[in-house]
C-alpha positions as a Python dict, from the first residue, in 0.01 Angstrom:
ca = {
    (1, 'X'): (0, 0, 0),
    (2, 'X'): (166, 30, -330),
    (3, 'X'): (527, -35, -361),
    (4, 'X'): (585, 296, -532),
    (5, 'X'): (423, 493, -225),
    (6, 'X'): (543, 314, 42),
    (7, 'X'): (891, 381, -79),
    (8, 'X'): (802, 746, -85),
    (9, 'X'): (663, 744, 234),
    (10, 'X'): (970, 571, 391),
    (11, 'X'): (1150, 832, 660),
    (12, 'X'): (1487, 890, 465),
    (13, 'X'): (1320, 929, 131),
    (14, 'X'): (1080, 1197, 279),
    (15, 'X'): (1450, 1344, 480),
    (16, 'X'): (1614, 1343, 124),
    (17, 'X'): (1313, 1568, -26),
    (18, 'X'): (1320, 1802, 267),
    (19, 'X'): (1713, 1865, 166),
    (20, 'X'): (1590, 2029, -152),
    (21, 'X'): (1349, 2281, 48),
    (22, 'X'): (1590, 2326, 349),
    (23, 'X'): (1632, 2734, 271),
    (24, 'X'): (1235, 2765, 188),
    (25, 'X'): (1058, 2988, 434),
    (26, 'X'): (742, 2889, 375),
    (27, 'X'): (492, 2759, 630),
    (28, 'X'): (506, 2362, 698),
    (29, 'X'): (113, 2355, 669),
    (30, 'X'): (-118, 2609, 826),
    (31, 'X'): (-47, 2665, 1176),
    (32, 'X'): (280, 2529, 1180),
    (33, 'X'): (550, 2795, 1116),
    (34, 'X'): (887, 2739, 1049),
    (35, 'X'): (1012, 2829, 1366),
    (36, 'X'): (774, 2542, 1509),
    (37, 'X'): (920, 2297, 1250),
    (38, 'X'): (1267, 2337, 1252),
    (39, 'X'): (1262, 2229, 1645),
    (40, 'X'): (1029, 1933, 1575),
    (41, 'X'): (1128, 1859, 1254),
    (42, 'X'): (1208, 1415, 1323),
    (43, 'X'): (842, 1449, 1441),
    (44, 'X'): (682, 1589, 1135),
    (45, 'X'): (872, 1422, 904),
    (46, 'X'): (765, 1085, 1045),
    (47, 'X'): (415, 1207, 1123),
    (48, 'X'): (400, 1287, 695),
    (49, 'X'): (518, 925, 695),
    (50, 'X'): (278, 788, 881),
    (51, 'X'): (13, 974, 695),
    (52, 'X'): (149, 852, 349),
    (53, 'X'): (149, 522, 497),
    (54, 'X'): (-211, 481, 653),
    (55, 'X'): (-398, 661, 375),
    (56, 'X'): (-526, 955, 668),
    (57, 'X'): (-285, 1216, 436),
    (58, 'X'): (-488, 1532, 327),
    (59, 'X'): (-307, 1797, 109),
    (60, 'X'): (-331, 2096, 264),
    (61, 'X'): (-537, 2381, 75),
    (62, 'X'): (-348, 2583, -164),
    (63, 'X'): (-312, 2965, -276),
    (64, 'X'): (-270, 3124, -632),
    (65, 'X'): (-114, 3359, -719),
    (66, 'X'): (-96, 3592, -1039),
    (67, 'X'): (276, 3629, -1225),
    (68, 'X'): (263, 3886, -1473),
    (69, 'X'): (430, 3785, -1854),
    (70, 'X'): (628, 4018, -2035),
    (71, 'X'): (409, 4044, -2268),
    (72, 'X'): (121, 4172, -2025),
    (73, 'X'): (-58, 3869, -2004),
    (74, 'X'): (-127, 3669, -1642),
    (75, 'X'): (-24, 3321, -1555),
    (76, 'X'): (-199, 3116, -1229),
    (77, 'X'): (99, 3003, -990),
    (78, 'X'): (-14, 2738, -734),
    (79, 'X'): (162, 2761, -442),
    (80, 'X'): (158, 2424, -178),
    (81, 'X'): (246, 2400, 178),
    (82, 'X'): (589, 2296, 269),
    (83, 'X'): (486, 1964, 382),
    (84, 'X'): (311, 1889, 87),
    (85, 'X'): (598, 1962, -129),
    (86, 'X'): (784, 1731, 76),
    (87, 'X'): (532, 1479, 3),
    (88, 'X'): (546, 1548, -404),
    (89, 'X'): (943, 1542, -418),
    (90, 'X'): (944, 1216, -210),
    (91, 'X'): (736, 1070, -473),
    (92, 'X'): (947, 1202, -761),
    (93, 'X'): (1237, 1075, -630),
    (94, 'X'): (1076, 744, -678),
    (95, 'X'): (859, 746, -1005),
    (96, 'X'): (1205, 971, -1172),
    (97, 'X'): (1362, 677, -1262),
    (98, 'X'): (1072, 516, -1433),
    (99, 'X'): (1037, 867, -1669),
    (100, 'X'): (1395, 862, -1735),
    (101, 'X'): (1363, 507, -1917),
    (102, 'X'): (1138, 633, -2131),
    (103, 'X'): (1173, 968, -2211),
    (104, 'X'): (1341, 1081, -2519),
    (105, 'X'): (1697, 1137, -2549),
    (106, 'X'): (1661, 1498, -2740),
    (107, 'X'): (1440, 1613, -2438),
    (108, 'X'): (1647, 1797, -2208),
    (109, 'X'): (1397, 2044, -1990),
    (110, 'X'): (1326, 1944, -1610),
    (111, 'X'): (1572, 1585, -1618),
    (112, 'X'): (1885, 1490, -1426),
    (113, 'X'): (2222, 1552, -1605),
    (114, 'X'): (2078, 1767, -1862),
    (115, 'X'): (2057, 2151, -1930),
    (116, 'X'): (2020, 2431, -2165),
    (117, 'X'): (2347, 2462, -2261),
    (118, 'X'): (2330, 2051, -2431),
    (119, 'X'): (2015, 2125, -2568),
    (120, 'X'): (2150, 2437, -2756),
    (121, 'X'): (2464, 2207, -2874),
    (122, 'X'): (2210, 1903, -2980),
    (123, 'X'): (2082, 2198, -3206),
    (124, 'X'): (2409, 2204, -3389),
    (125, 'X'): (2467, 1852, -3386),
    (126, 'X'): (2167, 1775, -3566),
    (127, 'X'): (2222, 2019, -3847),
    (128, 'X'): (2592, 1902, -3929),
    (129, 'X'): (2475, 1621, -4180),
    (130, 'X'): (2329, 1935, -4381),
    (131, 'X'): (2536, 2191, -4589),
    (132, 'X'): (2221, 2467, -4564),
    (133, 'X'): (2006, 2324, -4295),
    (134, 'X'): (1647, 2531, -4211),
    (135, 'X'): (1499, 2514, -3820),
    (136, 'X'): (1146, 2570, -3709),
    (137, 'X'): (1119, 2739, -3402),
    (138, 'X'): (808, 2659, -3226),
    (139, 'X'): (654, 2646, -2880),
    (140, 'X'): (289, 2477, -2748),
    (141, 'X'): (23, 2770, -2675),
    (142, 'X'): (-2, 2720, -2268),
    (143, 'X'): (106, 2437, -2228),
    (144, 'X'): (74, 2315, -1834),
    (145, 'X'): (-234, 2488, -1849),
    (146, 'X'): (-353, 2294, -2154),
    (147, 'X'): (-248, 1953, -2076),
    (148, 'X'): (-587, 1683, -2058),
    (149, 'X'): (-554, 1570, -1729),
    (150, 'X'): (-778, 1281, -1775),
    (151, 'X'): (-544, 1154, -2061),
    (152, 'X'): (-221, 1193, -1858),
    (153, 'X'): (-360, 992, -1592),
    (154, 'X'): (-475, 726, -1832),
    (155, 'X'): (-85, 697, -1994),
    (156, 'X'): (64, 704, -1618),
    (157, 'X'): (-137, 448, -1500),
    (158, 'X'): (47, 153, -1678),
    (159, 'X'): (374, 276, -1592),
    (160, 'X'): (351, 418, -1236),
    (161, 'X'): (120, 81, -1142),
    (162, 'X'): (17, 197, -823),
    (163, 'X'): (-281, 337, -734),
    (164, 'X'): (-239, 473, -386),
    (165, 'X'): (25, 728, -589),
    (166, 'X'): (-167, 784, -845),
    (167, 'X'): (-502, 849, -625),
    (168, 'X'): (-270, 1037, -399),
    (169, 'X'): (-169, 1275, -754),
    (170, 'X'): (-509, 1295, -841),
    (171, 'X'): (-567, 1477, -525),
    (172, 'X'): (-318, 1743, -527),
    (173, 'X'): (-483, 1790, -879),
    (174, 'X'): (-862, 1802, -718),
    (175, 'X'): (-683, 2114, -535),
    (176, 'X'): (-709, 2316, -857),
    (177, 'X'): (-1000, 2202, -1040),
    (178, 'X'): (-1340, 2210, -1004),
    (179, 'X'): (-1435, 1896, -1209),
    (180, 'X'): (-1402, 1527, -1164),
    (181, 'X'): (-1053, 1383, -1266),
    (182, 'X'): (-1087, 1236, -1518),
    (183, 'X'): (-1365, 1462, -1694),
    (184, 'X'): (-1243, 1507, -2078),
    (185, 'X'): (-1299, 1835, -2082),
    (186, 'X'): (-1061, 1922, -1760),
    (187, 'X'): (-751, 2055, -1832),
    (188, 'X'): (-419, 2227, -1700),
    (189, 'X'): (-176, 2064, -1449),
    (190, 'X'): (-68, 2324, -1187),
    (191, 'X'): (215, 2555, -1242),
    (192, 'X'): (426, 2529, -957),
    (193, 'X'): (393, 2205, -877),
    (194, 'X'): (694, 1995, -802),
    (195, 'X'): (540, 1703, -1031),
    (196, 'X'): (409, 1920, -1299),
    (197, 'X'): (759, 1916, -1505),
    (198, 'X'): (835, 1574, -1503),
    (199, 'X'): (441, 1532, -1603),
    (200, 'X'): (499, 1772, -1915),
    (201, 'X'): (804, 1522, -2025),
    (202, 'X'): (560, 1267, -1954),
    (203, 'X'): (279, 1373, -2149),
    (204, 'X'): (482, 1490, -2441),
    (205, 'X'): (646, 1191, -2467),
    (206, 'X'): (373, 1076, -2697),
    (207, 'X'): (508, 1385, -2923),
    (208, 'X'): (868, 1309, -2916),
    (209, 'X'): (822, 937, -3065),
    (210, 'X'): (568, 1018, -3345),
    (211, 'X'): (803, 1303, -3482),
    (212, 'X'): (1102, 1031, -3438),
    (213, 'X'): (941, 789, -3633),
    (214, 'X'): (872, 1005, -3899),
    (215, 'X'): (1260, 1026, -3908),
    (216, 'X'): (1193, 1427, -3795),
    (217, 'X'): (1522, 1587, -3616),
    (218, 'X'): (1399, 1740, -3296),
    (219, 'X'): (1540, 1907, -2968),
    (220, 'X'): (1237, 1972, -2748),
    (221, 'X'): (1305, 2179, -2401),
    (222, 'X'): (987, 2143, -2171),
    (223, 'X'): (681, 2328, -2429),
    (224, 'X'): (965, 2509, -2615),
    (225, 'X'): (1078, 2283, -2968),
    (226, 'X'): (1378, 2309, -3227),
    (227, 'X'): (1353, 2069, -3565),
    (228, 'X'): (1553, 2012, -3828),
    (229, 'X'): (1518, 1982, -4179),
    (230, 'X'): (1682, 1987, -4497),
    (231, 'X'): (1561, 2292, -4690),
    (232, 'X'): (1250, 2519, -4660),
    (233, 'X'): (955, 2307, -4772),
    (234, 'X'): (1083, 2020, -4562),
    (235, 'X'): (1040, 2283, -4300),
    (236, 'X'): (703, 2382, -4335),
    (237, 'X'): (607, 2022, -4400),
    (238, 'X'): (750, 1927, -4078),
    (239, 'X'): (570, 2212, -3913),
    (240, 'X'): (246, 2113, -4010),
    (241, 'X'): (296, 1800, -3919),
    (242, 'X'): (423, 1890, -3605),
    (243, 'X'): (87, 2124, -3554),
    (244, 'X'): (-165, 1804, -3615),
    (245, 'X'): (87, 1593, -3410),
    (246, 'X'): (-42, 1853, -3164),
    (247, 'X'): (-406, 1883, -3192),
    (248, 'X'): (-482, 1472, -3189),
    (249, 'X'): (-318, 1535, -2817),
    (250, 'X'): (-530, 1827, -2715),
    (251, 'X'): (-249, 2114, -2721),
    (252, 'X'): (-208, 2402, -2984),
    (253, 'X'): (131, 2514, -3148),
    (254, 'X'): (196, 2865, -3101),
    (255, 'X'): (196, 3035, -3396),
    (256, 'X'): (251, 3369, -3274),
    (257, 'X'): (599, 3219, -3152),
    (258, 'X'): (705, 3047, -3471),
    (259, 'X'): (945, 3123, -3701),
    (260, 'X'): (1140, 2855, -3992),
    (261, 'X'): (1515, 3044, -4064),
    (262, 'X'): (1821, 2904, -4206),
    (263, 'X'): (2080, 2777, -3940),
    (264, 'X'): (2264, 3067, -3806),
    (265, 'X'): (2468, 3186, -3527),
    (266, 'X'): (2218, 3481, -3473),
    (267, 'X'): (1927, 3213, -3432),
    (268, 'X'): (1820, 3268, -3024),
    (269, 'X'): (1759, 2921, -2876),
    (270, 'X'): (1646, 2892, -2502),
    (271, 'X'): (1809, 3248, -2474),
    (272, 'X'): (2102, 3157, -2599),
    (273, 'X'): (2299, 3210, -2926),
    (274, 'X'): (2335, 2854, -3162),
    (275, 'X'): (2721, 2757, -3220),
    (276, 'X'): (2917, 2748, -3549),
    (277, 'X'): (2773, 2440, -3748),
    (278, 'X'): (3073, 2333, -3989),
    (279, 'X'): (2841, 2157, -4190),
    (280, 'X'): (2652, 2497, -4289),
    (281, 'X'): (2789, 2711, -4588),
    (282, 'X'): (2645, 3025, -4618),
    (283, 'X'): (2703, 3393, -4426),
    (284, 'X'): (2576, 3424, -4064),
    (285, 'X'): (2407, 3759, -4186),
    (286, 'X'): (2245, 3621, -4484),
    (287, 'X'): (1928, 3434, -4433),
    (288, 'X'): (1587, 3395, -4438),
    (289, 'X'): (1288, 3395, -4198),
    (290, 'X'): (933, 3283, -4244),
    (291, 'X'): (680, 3351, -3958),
    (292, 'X'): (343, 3177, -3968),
    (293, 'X'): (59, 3407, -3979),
    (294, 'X'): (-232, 3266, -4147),
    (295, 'X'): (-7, 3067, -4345),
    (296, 'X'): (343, 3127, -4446),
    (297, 'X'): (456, 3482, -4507),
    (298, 'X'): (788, 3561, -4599),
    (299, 'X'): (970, 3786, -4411),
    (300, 'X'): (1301, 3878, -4529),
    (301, 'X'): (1654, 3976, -4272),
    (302, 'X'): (1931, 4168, -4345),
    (303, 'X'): (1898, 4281, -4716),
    (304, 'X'): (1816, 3946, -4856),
}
């Protein structure tokens, strides 16, 4: 057995991931209810370990479920058996650490000590060295959905180095697809998974470091991106960069959902409102927006 697994599948790593679903009335598998669990709950714990441990662990099968979007469109929600979301915390508790030392420090969705509140400051921060900084507002068209599963797997394989965990994640992604793992046309890691977020860090990783070393200011929150740049054409360059950075990793931006705007306390980031910037000299109520529709269309606010 791999190192990484077997330290998931230790008793008191598997205990520790149960904390985190101690209020979830869900089923432990089919069969087992959680009235049943809760009075044998040393025994199935160590019976998951066991499992892990001799290779006999199955996922159980899975439902999904339709979420309706705001803006009447449908989103697949796959929804895992207690005991096998057990099994996919236990693991994240061990592969975390090996995402946190590489994942980029202006990525703040879905990591330890971070939140939407530091991403929205990192927003300001980024635009002080600026007197009349621009921001492109930008998110990736579907993006758990549209992730190449075959890719990710390829890029996790040198880091996670174990291939009883990584066999064991290819399974719980068999549970949603039809085709073989690593088929390049297969796409989509499942929404709802308990891996799926730090696997969108993961994947966009790759992202994060091209636009750094094209010296590109970024805060990225999960599929949902801020940059920075110095005046409007540097924005739109950076946007179209940003849109082939996309394609050569098989995801789309959205352009229904991006807008370039002078820095401005009205700007909405992550549902929240960006702070003063004392580096930016111009009224909050006097700025420009351009919204890509076929190109760049200018779209002016509030009588400018």
């Amino acid at each position: 057995m791999g190192k990484i697994l077997e330290m998931a599948a230790r008793p008191e790593t598997l205990q520790t991931a149960w904390a985190h679903y101690r209020n979830d009335k869900a089923d432990w598998r089919p069969g087992i209810g959680r009235g049943v669990l809760e009075k044998q709950l040393v025994y199935h714990i160590l019976t998951l370990s066991k499992e892990l441990r001799s290779g006999d662990y199955l996922p159980d099968p899975i439902r999904q479920v339709d979420i309706h979007k705001a803006d009447g469109s449908n989103r697949k929600i796959t929804v895992f058996s207690l005991r096998d979301k057990v099994a996919q915390r236990a693991l994240l508790t061990v592969i975390e650490p090996i995402g946190e030392a590489l994942f980029h420090k202006d990525s703040f969705a879905y990591r330890p000590g971070r939140n939407i509140d530091m991403a929205v400051r990192m927003v300001a921060e980024l635009s002080r060295r600026d007197s009349n900084p621009w921001l492109v507002h930008t998110d990736i068209r579907s993006c758990f959905e549209s992730i190449p599963v075959g890719s990710l797997l390829r890029q996790l394989k040198p880091k996670i180095n174990d291939s009883e965990a990584l066999g064991l994640i290819s399974r719980w992604h068999g549970l949603v697809h039809e085709m073989p793992v690593h088929s390049q046309s297969r796409k989509g890691i499942p929404l709802g998974g308990v891996l799926s977020p730090f696997f969108c860090n993961f994947f966009l990783t790759t992202v994060d470091r091209t636009l750094e070393r094209e010296g590109i200011r970024f805060v990225r929150y999960s599929d949902d991106l801020m940059l920075v740049a110095a005046s409007r054409n540097e924005a739109e360059k950076i946007c179209r960069f940003l849109q082939g950075v996309l394609q050569r990793n098989g995801l789309v931006i959205n352009h229904e959902k991006t807008t370039i705007s002078r820095y401005s306390t009205k700007v909405i980031f992550l549902g929240k409102n960006l702070p003063e910037n004392n580096g930016a000299r111009w009224r909050n109520n006097n700025r420009r927006e351009w919204r890509y529709q076929d190109g760049w269309t200018q779209k002016a606010h509030h009588g400018l």
